[in-house]
C-alpha positions in Angstrom: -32.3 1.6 -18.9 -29.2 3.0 -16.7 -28.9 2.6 -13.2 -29.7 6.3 -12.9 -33.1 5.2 -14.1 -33.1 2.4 -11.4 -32.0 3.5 -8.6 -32.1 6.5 -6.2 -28.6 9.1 -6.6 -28.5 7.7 -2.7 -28.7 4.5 -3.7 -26.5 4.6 -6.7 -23.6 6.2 -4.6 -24.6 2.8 -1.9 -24.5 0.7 -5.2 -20.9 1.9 -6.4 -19.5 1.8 -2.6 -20.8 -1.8 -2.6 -19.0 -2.6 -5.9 -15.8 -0.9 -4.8 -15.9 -3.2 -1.9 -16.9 -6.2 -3.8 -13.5 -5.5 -6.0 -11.4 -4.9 -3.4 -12.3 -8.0 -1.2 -11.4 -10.4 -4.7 -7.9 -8.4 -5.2 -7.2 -9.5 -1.3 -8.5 -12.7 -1.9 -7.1 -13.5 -5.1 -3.8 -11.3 -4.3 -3.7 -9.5 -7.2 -4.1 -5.3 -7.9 -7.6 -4.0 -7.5 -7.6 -2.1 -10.4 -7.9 -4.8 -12.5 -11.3 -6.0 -10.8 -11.9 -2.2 -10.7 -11.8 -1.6 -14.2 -13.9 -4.5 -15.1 -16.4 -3.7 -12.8 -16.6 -0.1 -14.7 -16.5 -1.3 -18.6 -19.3 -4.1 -17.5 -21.4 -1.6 -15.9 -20.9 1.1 -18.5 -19.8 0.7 -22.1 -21.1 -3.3 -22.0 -23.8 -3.2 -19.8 -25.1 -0.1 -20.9 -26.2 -0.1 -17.0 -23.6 2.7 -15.4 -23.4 6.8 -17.6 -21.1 8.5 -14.8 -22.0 11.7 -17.1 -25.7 11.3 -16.7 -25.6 10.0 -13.2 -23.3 13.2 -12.0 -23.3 15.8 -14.6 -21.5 18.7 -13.9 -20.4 17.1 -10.7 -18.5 14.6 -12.4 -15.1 16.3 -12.8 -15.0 18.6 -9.4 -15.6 15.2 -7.5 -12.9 14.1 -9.9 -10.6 16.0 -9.2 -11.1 16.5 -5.5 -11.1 12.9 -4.7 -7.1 13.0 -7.0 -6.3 15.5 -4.5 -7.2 13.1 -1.5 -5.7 10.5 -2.5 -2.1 12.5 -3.4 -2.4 14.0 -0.4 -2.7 10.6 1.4 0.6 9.4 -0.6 2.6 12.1 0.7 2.0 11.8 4.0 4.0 9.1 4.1 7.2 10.2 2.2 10.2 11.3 5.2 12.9 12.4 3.5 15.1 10.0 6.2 13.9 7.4 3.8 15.8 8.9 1.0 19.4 8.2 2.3 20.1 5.8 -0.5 17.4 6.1 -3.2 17.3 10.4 -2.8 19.1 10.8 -6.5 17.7 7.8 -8.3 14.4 9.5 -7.5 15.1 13.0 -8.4 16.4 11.8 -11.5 13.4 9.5 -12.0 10.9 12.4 -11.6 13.0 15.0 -14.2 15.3 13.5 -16.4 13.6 9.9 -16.4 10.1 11.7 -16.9 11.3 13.7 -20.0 12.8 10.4 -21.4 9.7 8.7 -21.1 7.7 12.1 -22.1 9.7 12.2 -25.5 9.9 8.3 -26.7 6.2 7.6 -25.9 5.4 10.9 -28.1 7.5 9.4 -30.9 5.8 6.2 -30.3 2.1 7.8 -30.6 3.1 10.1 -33.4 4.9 7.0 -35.5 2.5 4.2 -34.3 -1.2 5.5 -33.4 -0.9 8.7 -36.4 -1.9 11.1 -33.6 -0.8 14.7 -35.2 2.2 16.0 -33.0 0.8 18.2 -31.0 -1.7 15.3 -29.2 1.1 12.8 -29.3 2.7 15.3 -27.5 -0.1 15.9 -25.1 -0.4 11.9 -25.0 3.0 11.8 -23.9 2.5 13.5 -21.1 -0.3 11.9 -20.3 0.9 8.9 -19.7 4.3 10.3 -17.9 3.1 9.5 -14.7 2.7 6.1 -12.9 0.7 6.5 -9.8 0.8 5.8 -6.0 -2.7 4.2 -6.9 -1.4 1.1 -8.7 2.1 1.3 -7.7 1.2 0.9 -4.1 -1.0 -1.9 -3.9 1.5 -4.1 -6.5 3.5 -3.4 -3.9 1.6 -5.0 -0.8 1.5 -8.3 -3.2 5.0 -8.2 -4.7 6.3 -7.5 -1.5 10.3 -6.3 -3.1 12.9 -5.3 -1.1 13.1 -2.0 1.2 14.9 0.0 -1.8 13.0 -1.2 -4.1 9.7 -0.2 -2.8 10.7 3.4 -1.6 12.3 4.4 -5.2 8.9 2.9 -6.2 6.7 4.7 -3.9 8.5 8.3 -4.0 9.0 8.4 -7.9 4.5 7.0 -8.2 3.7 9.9 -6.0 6.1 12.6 -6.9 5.2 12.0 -10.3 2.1 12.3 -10.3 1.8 16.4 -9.8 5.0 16.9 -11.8 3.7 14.6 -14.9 -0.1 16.7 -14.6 2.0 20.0 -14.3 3.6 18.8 -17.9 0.5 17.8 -19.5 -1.0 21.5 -18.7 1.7 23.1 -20.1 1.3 20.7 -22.8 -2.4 21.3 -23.1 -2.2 25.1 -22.6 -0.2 25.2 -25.7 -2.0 23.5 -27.7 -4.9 25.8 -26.5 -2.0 29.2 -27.3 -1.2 27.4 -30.8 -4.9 27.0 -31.8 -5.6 30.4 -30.9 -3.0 32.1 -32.9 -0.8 33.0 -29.8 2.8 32.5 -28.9 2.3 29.0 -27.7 6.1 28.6 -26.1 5.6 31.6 -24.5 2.3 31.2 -22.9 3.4 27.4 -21.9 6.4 29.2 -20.1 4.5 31.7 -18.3 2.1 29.1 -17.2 4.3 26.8 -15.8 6.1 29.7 -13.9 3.1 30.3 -12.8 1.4 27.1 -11.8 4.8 26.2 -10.1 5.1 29.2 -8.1 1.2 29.3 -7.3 1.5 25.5 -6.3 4.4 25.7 -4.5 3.9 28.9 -2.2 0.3 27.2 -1.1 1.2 23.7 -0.4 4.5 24.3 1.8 2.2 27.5 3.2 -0.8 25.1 3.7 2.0 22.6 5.5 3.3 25.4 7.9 -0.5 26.9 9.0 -1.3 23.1 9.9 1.7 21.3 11.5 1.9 24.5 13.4 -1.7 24.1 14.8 -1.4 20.5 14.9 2.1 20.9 17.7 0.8 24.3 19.3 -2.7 22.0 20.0 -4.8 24.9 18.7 -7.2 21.9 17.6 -8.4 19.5 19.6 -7.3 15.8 19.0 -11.0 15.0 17.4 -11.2 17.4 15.1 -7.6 16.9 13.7 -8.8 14.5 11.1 -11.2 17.3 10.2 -9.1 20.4 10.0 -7.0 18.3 8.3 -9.0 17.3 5.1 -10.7 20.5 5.3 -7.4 22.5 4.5 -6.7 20.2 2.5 -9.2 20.6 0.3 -9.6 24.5 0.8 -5.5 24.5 -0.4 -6.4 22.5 -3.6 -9.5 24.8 -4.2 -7.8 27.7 -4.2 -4.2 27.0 -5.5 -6.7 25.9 -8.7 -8.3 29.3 -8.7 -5.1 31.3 -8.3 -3.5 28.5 -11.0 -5.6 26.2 -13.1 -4.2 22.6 -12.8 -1.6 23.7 -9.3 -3.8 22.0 -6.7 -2.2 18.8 -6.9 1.4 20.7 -6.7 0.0 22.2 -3.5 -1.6 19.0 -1.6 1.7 17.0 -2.7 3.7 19.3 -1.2 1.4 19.8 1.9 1.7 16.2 2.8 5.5 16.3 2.5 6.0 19.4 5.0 3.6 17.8 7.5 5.1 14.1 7.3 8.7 15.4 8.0 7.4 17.8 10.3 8.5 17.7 14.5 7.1 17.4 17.1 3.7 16.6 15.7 1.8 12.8 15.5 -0.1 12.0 12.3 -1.2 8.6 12.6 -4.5 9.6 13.3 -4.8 11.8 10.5 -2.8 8.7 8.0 -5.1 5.6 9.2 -8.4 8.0 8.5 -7.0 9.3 5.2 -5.4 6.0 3.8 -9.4 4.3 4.4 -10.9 7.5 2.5 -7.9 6.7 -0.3 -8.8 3.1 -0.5 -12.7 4.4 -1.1 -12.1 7.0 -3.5 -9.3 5.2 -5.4 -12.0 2.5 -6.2 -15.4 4.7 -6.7 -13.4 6.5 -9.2 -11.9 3.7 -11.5 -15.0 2.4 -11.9 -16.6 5.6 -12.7 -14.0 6.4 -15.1 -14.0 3.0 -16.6 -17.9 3.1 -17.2 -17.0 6.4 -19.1 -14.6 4.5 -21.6 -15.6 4.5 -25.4 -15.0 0.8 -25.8 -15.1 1.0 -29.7 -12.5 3.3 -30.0 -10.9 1.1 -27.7 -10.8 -2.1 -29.6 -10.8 -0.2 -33.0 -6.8 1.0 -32.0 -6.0 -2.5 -32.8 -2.4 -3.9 -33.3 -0.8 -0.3 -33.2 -2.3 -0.1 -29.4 -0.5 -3.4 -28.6 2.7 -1.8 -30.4 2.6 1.3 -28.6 2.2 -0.6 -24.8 5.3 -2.5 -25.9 7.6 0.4 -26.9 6.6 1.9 -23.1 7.0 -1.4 -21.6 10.4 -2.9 -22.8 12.0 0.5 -24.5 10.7 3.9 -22.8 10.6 2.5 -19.3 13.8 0.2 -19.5 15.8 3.6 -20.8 14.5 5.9 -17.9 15.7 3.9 -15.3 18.6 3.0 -16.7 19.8 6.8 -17.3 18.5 7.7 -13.8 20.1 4.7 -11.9 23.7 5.2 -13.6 26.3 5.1 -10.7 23.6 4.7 -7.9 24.1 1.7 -5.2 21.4 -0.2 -6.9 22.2 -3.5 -7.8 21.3 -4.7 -11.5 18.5 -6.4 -10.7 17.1 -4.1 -8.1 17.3 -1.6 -11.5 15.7 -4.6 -14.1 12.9 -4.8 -11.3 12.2 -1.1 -11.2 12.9 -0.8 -15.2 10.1 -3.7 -15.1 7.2 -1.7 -13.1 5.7 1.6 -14.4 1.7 1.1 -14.3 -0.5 3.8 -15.0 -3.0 5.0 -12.6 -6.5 7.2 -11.4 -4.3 10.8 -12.7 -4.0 9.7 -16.6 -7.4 8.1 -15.9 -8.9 11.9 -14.8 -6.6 14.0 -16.7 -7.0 12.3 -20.3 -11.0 12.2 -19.7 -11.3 16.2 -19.0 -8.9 17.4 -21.7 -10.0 15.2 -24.3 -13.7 17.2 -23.8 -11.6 20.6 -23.9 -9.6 19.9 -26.7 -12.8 18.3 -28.8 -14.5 21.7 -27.9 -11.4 23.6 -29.0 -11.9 21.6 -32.7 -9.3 19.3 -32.0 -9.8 16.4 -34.5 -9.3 13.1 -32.7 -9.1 14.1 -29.7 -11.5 11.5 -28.4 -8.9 9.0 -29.0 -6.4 10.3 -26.0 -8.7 9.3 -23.3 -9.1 6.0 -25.4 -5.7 5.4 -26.1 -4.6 6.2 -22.1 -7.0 3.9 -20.5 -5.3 1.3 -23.0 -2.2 1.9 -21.7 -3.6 1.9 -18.4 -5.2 -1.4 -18.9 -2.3 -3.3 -20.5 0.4 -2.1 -18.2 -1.6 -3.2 -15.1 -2.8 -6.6 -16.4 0.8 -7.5 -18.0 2.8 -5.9 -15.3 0.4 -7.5 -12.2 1.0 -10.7 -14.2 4.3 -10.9 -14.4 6.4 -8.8 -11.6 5.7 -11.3 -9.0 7.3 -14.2 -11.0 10.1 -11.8 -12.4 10.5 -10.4 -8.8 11.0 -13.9 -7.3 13.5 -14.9 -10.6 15.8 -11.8 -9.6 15.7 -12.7 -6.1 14.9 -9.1 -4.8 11.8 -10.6 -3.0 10.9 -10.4 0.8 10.4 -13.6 1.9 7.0 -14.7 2.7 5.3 -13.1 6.5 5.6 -16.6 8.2 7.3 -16.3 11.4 7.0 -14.8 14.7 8.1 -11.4 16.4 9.0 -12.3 20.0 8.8 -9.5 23.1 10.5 -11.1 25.9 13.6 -13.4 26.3 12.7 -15.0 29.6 12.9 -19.1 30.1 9.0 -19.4 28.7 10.5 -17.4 25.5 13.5 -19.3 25.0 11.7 -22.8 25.2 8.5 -21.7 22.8 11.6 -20.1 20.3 13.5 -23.3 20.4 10.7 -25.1 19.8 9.7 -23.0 16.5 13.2 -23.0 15.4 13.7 -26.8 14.9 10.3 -26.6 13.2 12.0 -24.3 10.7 9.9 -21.2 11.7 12.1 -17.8 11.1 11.9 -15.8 14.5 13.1 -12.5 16.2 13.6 -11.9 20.0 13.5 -8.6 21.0 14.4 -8.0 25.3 16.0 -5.4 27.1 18.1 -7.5 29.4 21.4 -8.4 28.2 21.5 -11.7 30.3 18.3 -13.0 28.9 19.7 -12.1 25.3 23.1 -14.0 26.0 21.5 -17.4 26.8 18.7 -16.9 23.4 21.8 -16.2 21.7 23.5 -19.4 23.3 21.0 -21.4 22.1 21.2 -20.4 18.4 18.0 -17.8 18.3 18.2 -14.7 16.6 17.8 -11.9 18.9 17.8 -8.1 19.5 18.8 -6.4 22.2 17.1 -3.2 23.3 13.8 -1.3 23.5 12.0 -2.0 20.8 10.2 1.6 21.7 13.2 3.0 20.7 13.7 5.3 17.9 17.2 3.5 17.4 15.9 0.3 18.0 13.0 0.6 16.4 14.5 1.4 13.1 17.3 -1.5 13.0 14.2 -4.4 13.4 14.0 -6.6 10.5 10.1 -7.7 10.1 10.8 -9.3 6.9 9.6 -12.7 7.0 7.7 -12.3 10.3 3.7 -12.1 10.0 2.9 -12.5 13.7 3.5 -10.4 17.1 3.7 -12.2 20.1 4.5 -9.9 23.7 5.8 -12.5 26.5 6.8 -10.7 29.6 5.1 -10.1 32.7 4.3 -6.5 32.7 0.8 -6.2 31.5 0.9 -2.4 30.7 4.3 -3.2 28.3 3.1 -5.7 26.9 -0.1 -3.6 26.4 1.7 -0.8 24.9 3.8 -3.2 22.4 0.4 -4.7 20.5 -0.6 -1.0 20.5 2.6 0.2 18.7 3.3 -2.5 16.4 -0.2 -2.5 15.0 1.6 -0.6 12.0 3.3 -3.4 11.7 1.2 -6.5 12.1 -2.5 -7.1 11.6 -4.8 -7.2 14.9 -5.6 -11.0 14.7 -1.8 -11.2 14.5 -1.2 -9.2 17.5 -0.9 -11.8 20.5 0.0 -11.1 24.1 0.2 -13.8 27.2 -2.7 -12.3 30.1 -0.9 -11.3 33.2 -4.4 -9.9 34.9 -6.2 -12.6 35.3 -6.4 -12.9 38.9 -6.0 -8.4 39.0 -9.1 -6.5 40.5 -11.7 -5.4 37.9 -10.5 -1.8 38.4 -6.9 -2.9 37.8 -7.1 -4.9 34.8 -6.4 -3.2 31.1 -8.9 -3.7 28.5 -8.9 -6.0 26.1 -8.8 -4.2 22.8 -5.6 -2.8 24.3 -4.0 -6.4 24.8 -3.9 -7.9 21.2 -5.6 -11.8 21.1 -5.1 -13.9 24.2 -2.7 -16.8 23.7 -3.8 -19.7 24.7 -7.1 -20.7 27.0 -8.0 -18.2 29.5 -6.7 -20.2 32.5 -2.3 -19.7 30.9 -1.1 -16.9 32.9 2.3 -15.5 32.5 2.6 -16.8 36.4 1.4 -20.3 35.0 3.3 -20.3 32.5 6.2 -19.6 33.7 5.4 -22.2 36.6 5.5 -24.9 34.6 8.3 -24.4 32.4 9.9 -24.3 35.7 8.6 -27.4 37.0 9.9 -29.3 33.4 7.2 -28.8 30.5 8.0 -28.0 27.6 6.7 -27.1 24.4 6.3 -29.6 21.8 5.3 -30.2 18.1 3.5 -33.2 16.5 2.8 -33.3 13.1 -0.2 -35.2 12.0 -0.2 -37.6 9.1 -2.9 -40.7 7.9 -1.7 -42.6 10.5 -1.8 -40.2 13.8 -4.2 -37.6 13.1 -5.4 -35.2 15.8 -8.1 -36.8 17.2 -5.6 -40.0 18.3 -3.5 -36.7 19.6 -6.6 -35.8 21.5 -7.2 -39.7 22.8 -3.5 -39.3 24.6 -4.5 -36.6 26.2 -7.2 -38.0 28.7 -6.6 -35.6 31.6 -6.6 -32.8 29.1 -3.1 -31.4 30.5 -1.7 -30.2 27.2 -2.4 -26.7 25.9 -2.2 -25.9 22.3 -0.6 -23.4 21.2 0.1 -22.7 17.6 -0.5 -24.3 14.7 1.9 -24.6 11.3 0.9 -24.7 7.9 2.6 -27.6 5.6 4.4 -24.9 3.8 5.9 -24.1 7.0 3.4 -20.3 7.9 2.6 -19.4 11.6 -1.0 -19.2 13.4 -1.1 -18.5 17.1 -4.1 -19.9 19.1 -6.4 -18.9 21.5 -9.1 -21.1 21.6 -8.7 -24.8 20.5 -12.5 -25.2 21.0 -12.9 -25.5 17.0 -9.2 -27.0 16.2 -9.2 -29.6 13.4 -5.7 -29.7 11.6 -5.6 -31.9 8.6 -2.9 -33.8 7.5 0.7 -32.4 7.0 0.1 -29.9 9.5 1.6 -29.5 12.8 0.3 -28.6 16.0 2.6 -26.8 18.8 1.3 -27.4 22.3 2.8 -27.1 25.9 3.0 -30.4 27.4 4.1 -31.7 31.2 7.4 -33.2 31.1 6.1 -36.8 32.2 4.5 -36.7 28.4 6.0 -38.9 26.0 4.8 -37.9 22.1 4.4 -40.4 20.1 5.3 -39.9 16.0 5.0 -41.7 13.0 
């Protein structure tokens, strides 16, 4: 009995949904790659559990939703690629996507041919197959290896740029296979082909790319239906670039995101928050489907030559590819070992090796089955090992970004400078940003590290350095700027990291700003900027206590009898950041250390 026997197709779709969140919430909590918890999740519900047949469950579905939902989630990867970004990394990238991809292309063929005894043709194929890497691993690795600006953008451009050009080679590959078993000129036909699929893809993607940035800056759509026109032409483009072409949609919709995120004069942060929540959802429905799909026994009956064959990609194909296409670039050697190091597969060999391994078995390809087999193997052991152990080779290269502890300050004004001081002796890494030049002399005077500018700024905006900084913090005593600065640095920070000091307290109800606009309230409601700054000028200051066996909060809390100190941040032993707003529920252990804003007539008391 399947779940299609079970359940409702509604409920089955509420089912996998549920799942997909399920996996996602252990990879956040357990910081490692969804996939792996994806992939699980599909080979327990299908080929173990018996309980999940995506093929019975979807039919003829199966491969349109497929393949629309690869199209989504390339789209949503190149929406983020600005070729400003490629300043540095432009020609390791170019070369990582041609020459590097052809490297790979032909020792991984060698390797299937020599190691697996595919015939050469489906090594070949196989090859190709695996080619491509994948924004859908590559980028959350990323968000828990956390490497170094370079790093992650040859990373990032080479996973999605790959991922078109790598299925463009395997349809080639495939069509001539297809030419070859039909008695035809196979080079030739692959030739026209990819003239043909190039030229198709290309001409719709950069057309679909015009039509919509156009609409999008002449405001022929309204600002609520962007998100719709948007996806809607986006799937139209793939549609029909696949009619014109077989296997050119994802050409077009790479290409589509590209002109629209380097396009002027239009804003698509609307359009990228909507589409990068649909990517998370489809990225997970569909590795589980597709791992419920796997033949398991084919799987495990590859044996040693599997394990031989991930180890030639991993420490010989990669390793060369990177090194050819990083030869006299500003990369330093182990910015290149790190790269060399990282090459999952993803959701596109997932999808591609599932529908033409059914084509080729009803072409009479003997052992075709074992493609789809053998590219989910390489999917699964580059993921696992690679998840494993970049984090720990990352960190032994030193080409890490150190951990999100500290604090991003708004505001260099006497309440700034004393809560900054008081953060730096406790060893917490800080940044001041302020537009007043004065302000920014004394911070600087007093050893804090500071920026001076509008952090609205294009110019400024592009020279701030988050790394290390996992909080936001606006301390000034304009309410709409600060307002406007936890609006524009939510990119940046998460919400419950977004914290602002209230300057409205005592405003009309008409006059005061809402508070989603306002990121978390520091502090009780009664601090005020105007308070605050009172009392620094009248002598408190901020302080820090950390609590041991011997002084633990609640003797803190017994010194306190008129309840004149006002907490204000807490620090982890290993030294991480958590503004407060309420200290209603506060109950630091031992070895932590509590940040509070006492009168001056306080005397702390330490062990």
């Amino acid at each position: 009995m399947t779940l299609n026997d079970l359940f409702s197709p509604t409920l089955g779709f509420a089912s996998l949904a549920l799942a997909s969140l399920a996996c996602q919430w252990l990879a956040w909590r357990w910081r490692l790659p969804a996939i792996l918890f994806l992939l699980l999740t599909g080979i327990l519900l299908g080929p173990i559990g018996g309980l999940l047949s995506p093929d019975d469950f979807l039919d003829e579905l199966l491969f349109p939703l497929v393949s629309i939902s690869v199209a989504l989630i390339l789209f949503e990867g190149s929406l983020t690629l600005k070729f400003s970004e490629l300043r540095e990394t432009g020609p390791v990238v170019r070369r990582l996507v041609t020459w590097g991809a052809l490297i790979t292309w032909l020792v991984i063929s060698l390797a299937a041919y020599g190691l697996i005894g595919l015939s050469p043709p489906l090594a070949a194929l196989f090859g190709a197959l695996v080619v491509v890497t994948g924004p859908t691993v590559i980028v959350p690795m990323l968000r828990t290896l956390r490497a170094t600006p370079r790093i992650a953008e040859v990373l990032r451009w080479e996973g999605i740029l790959i991922d078109p050009l790598g299925a463009l080679l395997a349809v080639l590959v495939f069509q001539w296979l297809i030419a070859t078993g039909n008695g035809d000129n196979g080079l030739f036909a692959s030739l026209l082909v990819f003239m043909k699929v190039t030229l198709v893809g290309t001409g719709a993607g950069l057309l679909a790319g015009w039509l919509l940035s156009s609409a999008l800056r002449r405001h022929w759509v309204p600002e609520y239906l962007e998100v719709l026109a948007t996806v809607s032409l986006v799937l139209v483009t793939f549609a029909l670039s696949n009619q014109l072409a077989h296997e050119s949609g994802l050409l077009a919709v790479t290409l589509m995101g590209i002109w629209l995120a380097n396009a002027r004069g239009i804003n698509i942060e609307g359009i990228l928050a909507f589409k990068e929540h649909l990517a998370v959802l489809l990225i997970s429905g569909l590795f589980i489907l597709l791992a419920a799909r796997l033949d398991l026994t084919a799987l495990l009956a590859l044996g040693w030559p599997a394990l031989a064959l991930l180890a030639v990609i991993q420490f010989i194909a990669r390793p060369l590819s990177v090194w050819v296409s990083t030869l006299g670039s500003r990369l330093s050697w182990q910015e290149r070992s790190l790269i060399a190091w990282i090459g999952p597969r993803g959701i596109v060999a997932a999808a591609v090796s599932a529908l033409f391994a059914i084509k080729l078995e009803q072409a009479g390809y003997e052992g075709a089955g074992l493609i789809s087999a053998l590219t989910f193997a390489v999917i699964i052991g580059t993921v696992v090992f690679q998840s494993a152990t970049a984090r720990p080779i990352a960190k032994l290269l030193g080409v890490t970004e150190p951990e999100p502890r500290g604090l991003l300050l708004i505001g260099a004004n006497p309440a700034a400078r004393a809560l900054a001081e008081c953060l730096q002796k406790e060893e917490i890494p800080l940044l001041m940003v302020d537009t007043h030049w004065d302000a920014i002399r004394d911070a600087r005077m007093h050893g804090i590290r500071t920026l001076c500018g509008n952090p609205l700024a294009t110019v400024i905006d592009d020279r701030l350095d988050l790394a290390g900084l996992g909080h936001l913090l606006t301390l000034t005593p304009q309410r709409e700027w600060n307002a406007l600065l936890c609006q524009h640095f939510q990119r940046d920070f998460p919400a419950h990291h977004i914290f602002s000091v209230r300057t409205d307290q005592h405003q009309k109800a008409r006059l005061k700003l809402a508070e989603e606009h306002q990121g978390q309230r520091l502090g009780p409601e009664t601090l005020s900027f105007s308070t605050l700054a009172g009392l620094i000028s009248r002598g408190a200051r901020f302080r820090a206590t950390r609590f041991s066996d011997n002084f633990s909060y609640t003797h803190w809390q017994a010194q306190d009898a008129d309840n004149t100190r006002i907490p204000i941040a807490l620090i982890s032993p290993d030294r991480h950041l958590t503004l407060l707003s309420d200290a209603e529920n506060l109950a630091p252990e031992t070895g932590w250390t509590l940040v509070y804003l006492a009168p001056n007539a306080v005397t702390e008391k330490r062990d």
